[in-house]
TIDO-61049 format. One line per field, with one value per residue (C-alpha): x, y negated, z; residue number from 1. Coordinates in steps of 0.1 Angstrom, whole numbers, plus 2048, in hexadecimal, padded with zeros to 3 digits. Layout:
<mardrens>
c1 X / ...
c2 Y / ...
c3 Z / ...
resi NUM / ...
</mardrens>
This chain:
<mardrens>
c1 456 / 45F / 475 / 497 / 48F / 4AF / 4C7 / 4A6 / 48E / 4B2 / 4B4 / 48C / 48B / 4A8 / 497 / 470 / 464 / 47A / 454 / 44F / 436 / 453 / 466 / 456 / 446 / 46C / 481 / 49C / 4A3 / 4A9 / 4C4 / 4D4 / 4DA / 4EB / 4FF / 508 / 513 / 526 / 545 / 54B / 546 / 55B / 578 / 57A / 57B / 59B / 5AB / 59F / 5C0 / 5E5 / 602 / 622 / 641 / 64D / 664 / 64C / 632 / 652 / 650 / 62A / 62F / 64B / 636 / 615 / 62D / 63E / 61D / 611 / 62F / 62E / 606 / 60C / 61D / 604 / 5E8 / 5DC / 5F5 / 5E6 / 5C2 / 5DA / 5EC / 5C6 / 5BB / 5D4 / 5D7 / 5C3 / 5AF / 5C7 / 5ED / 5F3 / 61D / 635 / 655 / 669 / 650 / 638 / 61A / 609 / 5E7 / 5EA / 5C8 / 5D0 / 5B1 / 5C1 / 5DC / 5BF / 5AC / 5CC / 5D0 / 5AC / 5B4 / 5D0 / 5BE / 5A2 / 5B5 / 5D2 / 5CC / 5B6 / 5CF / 5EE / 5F5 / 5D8 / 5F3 / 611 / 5FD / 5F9 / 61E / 625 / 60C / 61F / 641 / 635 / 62A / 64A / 661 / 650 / 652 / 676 / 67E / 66A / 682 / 6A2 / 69A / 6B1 / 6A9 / 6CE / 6D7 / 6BD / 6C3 / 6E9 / 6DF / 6C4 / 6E1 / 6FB / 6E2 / 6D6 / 6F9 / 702 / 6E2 / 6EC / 710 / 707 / 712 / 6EF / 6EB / 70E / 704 / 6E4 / 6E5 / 6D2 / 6C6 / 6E4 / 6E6 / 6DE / 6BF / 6AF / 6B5 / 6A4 / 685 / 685 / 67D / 66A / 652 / 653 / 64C / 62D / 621 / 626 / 612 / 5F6 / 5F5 / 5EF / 5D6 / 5C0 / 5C2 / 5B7 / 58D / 57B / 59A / 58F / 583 / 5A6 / 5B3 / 5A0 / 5AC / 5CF / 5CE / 5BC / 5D0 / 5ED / 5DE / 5D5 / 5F7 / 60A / 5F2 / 5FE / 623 / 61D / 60A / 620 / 643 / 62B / 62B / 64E / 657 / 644 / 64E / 670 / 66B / 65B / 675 / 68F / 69A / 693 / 6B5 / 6C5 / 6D7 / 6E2 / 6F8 / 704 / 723 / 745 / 756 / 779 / 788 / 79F / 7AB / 7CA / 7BB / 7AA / 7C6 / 7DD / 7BD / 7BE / 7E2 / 7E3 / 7C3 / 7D6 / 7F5 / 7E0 / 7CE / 7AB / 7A9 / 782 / 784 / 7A3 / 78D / 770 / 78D / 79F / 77B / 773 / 795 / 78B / 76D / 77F / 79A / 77E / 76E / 78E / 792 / 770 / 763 / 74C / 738 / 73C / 71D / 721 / 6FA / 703 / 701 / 720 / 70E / 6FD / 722 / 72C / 70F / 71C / 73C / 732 / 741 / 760 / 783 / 783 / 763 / 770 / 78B / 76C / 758 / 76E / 774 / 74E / 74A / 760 / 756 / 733 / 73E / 757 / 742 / 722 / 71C / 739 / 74C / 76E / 78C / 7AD / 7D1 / 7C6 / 7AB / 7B9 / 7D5 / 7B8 / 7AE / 7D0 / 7D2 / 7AA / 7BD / 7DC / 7C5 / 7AF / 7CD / 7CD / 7EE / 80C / 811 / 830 / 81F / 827 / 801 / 807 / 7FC / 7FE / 811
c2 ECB / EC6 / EE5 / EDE / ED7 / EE6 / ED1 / ECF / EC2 / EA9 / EA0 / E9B / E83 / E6E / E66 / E66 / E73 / E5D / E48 / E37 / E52 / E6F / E60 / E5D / E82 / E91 / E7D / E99 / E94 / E6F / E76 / E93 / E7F / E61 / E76 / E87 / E64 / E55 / E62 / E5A / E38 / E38 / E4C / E2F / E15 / DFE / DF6 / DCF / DC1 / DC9 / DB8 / DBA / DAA / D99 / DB9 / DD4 / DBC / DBE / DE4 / DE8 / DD8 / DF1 / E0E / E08 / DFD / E22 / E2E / E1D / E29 / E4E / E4B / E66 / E7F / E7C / E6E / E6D / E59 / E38 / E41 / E47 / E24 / E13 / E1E / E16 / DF2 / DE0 / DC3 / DAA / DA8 / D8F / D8C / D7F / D72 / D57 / D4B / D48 / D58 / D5C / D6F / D80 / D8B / DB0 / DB4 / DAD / DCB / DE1 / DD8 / DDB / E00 / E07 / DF9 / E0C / E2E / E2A / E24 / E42 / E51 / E36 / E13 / E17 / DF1 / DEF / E01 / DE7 / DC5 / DD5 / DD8 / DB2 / DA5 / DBB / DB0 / D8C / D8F / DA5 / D87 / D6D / D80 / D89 / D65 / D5B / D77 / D6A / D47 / D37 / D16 / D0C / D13 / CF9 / CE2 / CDD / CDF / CC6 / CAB / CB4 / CAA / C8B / C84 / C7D / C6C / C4F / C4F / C43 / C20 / C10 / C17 / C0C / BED / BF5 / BFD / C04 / BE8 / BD9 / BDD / BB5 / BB8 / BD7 / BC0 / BAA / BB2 / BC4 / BA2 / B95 / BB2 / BAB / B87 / B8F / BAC / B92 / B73 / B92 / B99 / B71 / B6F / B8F / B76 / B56 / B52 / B54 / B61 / B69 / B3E / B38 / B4E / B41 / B1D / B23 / B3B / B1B / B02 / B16 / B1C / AF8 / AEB / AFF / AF3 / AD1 / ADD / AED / ACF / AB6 / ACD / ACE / AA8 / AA5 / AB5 / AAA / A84 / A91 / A9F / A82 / A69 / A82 / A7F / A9E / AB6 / AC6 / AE1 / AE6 / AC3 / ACE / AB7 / AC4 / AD7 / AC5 / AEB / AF2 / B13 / B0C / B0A / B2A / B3C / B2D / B38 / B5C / B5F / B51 / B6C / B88 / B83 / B81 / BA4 / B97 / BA2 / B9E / B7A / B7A / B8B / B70 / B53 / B65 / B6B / B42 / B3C / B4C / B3C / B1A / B22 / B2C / B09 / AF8 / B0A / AFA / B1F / B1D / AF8 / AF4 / AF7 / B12 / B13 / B2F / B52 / B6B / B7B / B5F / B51 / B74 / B70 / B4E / B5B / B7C / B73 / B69 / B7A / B75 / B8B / BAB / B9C / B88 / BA5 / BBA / BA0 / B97 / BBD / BC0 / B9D / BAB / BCA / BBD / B9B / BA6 / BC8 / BC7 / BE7 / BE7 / BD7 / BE4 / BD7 / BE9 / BD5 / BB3 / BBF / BC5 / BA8 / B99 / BAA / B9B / B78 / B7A / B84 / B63 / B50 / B45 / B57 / B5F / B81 / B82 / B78 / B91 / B9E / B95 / BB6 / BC5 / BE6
c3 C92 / C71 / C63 / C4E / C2A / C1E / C02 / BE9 / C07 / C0A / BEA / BE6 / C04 / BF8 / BD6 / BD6 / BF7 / C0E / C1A / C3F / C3F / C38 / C4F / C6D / C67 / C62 / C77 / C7A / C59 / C57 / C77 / C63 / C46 / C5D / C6D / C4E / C3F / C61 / C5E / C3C / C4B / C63 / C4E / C3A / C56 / C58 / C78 / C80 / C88 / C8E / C9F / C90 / C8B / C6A / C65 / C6B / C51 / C38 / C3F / C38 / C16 / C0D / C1C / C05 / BE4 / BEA / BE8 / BCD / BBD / BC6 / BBF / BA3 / BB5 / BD1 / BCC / BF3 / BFF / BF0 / C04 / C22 / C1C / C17 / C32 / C4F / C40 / C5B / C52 / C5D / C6F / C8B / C7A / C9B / C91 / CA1 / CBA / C9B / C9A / C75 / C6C / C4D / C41 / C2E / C18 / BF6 / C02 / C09 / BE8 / BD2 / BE1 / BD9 / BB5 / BB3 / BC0 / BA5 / B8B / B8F / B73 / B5F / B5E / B6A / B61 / B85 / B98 / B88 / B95 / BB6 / BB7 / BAC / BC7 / BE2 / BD5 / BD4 / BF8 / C06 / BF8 / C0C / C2C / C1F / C1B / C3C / C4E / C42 / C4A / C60 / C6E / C7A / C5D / C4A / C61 / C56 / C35 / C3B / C4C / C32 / C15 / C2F / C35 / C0B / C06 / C20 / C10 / BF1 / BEA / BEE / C10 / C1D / C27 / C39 / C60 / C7D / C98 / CAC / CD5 / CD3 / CBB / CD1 / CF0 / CDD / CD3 / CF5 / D02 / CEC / CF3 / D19 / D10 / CFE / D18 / D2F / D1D / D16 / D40 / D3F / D26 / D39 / D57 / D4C / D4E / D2D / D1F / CFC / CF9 / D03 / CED / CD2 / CD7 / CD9 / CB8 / CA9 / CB5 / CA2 / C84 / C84 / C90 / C74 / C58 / C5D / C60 / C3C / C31 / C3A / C2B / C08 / C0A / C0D / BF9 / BDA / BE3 / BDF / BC3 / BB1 / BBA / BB0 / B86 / B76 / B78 / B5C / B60 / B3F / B42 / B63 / B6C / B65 / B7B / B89 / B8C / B6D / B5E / B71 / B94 / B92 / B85 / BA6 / BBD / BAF / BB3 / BD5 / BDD / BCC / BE3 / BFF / BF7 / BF2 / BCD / BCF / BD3 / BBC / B9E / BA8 / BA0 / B81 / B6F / B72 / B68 / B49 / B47 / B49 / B32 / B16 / B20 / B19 / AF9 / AF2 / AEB / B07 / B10 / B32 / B42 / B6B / B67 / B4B / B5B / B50 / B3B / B28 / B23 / B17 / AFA / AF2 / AE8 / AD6 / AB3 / AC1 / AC4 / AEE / AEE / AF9 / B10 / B23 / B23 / B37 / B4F / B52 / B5A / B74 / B84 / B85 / B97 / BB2 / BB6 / BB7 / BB8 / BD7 / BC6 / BD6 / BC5 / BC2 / BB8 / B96 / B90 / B97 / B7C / B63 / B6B / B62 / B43 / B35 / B42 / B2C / B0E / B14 / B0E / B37 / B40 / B2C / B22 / B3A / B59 / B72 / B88 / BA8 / BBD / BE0 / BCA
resi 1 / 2 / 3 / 4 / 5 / 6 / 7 / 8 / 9 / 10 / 11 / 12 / 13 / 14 / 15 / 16 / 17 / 18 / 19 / 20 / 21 / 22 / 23 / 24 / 25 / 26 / 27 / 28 / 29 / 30 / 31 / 32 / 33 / 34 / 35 / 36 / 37 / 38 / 39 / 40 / 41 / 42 / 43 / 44 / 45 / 46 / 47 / 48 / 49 / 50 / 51 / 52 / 53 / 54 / 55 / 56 / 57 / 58 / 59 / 60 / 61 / 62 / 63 / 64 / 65 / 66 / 67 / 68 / 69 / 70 / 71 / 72 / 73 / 74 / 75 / 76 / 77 / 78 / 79 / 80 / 81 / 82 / 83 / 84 / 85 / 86 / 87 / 88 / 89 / 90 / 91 / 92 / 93 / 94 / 95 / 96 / 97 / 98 / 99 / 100 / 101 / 102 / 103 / 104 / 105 / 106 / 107 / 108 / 109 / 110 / 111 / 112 / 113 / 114 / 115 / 116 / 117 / 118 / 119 / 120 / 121 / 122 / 123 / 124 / 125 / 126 / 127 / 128 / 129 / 130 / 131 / 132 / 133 / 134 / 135 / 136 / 137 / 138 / 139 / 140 / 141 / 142 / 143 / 144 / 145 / 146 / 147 / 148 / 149 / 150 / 151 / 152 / 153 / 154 / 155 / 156 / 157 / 158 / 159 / 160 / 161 / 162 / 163 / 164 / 165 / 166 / 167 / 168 / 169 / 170 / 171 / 172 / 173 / 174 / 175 / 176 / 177 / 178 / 179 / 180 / 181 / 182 / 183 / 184 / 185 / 186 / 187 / 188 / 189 / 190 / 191 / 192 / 193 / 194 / 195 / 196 / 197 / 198 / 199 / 200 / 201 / 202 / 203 / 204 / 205 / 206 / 207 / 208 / 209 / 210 / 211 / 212 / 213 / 214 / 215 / 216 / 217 / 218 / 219 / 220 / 221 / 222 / 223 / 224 / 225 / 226 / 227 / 228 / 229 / 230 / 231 / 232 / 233 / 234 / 235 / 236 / 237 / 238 / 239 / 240 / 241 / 242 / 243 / 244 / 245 / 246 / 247 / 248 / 249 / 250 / 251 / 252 / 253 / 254 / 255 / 256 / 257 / 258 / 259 / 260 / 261 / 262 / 263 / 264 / 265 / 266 / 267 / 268 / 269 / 270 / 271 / 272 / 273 / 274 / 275 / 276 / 277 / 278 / 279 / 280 / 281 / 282 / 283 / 284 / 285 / 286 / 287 / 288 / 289 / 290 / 291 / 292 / 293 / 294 / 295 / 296 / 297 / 298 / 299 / 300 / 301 / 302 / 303 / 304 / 305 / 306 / 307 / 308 / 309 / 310 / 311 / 312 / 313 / 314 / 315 / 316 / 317 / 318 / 319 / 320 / 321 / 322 / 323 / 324 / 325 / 326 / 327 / 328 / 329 / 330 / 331 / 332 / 333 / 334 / 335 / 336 / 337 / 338 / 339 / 340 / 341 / 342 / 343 / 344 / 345 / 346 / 347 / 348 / 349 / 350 / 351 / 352 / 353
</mardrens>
């Protein structure tokens, strides 16, 4: 039996005595130091997991920042705090499940408990990263997904009414019926071609065949086409013929579309009306392979400039970018007309007001 050193014999066999040899001779000792050091062990051992709702999470976080700010009144409550923090929460809410791991919580607190009395700006970071935390969960608590989702379609909803996607459209009953069929028709010609013996050879044919049979389509289109071309004098377009319509026609065709309602068409008529008058006037050549705005650079110098620009603008718009047209632009309209010289100043519009 080996009798009880006492705290020197302790102390002796911790720092130079402690020998396989000493050991084995004194085992009491080694099993009263153990002992002695196990429930500081387990004192400071943190609960594995927890299972909690997204509230009761919320709650933690407010219960270790109260801590954390009461840490210099008492100073125990921060080891009390570390310690029940378990190593991890399993956070339920709204059928969700989400694992939080909880170590940086527990190593803020023991941050925060080291430095009480050292760096308080320690105790001040562990406060951000809890608030940082506590206003996702916040955030994730007041979520409501009906409520997104009418946001979602509302913001949808003013995307697709903007005026480039007015004209597009889903498929038609007629255009889902069919390529309905035409699916069947290839499922069917696929059931055939399993079928037939040495399938892939015939497949391989007919896929030739095609290829084959389309080359000579293309080849004989390219041939065409250049003998046409050949035998065809080269074109000008800048000597394009002259056009048979006069100012005057355009002008009756923009009324007559006016009264009728159809103040797209009407604009369409009162801007080559202008266009014609300017010709006649000899300010313009007249050439219709000229684009509006290359004749609106032809006549930049010139007194109709501004008149021909404003009607060139709002051609552009109502023609081609399919704006809407009112009684108020056709009267606009009128207005550029009488200052190109095409109407008299006391020409009445003609409008559906």
């Amino acid at each position: 039996m080996c009798a009880w050193p006492g705290f020197a014999g302790v102390r002796r066999a911790l720092s130079i005595e402690m020998t396989p040899s000493r050991v084995s001779v004194c085992p009491p000792l080694a099993i009263l130091i153990f002992l002695a050091a196990s429930p500081i062990q387990w004192a400071e051992a943190r609960p594995s997991a927890q299972l909690i709702s997204l509230e009761d999470y919320v709650s933690e976080l407010d219960r270790c920042s109260a801590a954390i700010a009461n840490a210099g009144n008492d100073p125990s409550e921060l080891r009390t705090a570390r310690l029940s923090v378990p190593e991890r929460w399993v956070v339920h809410s709204r059928g969700q499940t989400y694992v939080v791991n909880a170590d940086w919580l527990a190593t803020d607190l023991a941050k925060a408990e080291t430095a009480l009395h050292r760096n308080r700006s320690v105790l001040q970071e562990a406060q951000q990263d809890i608030s940082v935390r506590r206003d996702a969960a916040q955030a994730l608590a007041e979520a409501d997904p009906a409520r997104n989702l009418d946001s979602f379609k509302a913001k949808l909803g003013s995307i697709l009414a903007a005026k480039e996607f007015q004209t597009t459209r889903g498929p038609t009953w007629l255009e889902s019926l069919r390529a309905r069929l035409y699916d069947w028709i290839v499922r069917q010609f696929e059931k055939l071609y399993t079928r037939l013996p040495h399938g892939r050879t015939v497949g391989n044919v007919i896929a030739w065949t095609v290829i084959a049979l389309s080359s000579l389509v293309l080849l004989f289109w390219l041939v065409r086409a250049a003998s046409r071309g050949g035998a065809r004098p080269e074109m000008g377009l800048r000597g394009a013929s002259k056009s048979r319509q006069d100012s005057a026609y355009w002008l009756r065709q923009a009324r007559s579309l006016a009264a009728r309602g159809d103040y797209r068409k009407a604009i369409h008529a009162a801007y080559w009306g202008g266009i014609a008058r300017l010709e006649e006037a000899k300010v313009l050549t007249e050439d219709r392979s000229r684009t509006p705005r290359e004749s609106l650079r032809l006549i930049q110098e010139s007194a109709e400039h501004a008149a021909l620009s404003q009607l060139t603008r709002r051609f552009e718009l109502v023609w081609y970018g399919y704006r809407p047209a009112g009684s108020a632009d056709w009267n606009e309209a009128v207005r550029q007309l009488e200052t190109l010289g095409c109407l008299g100043s006391s020409t009445p519009a003609i409008s559906a007001s």
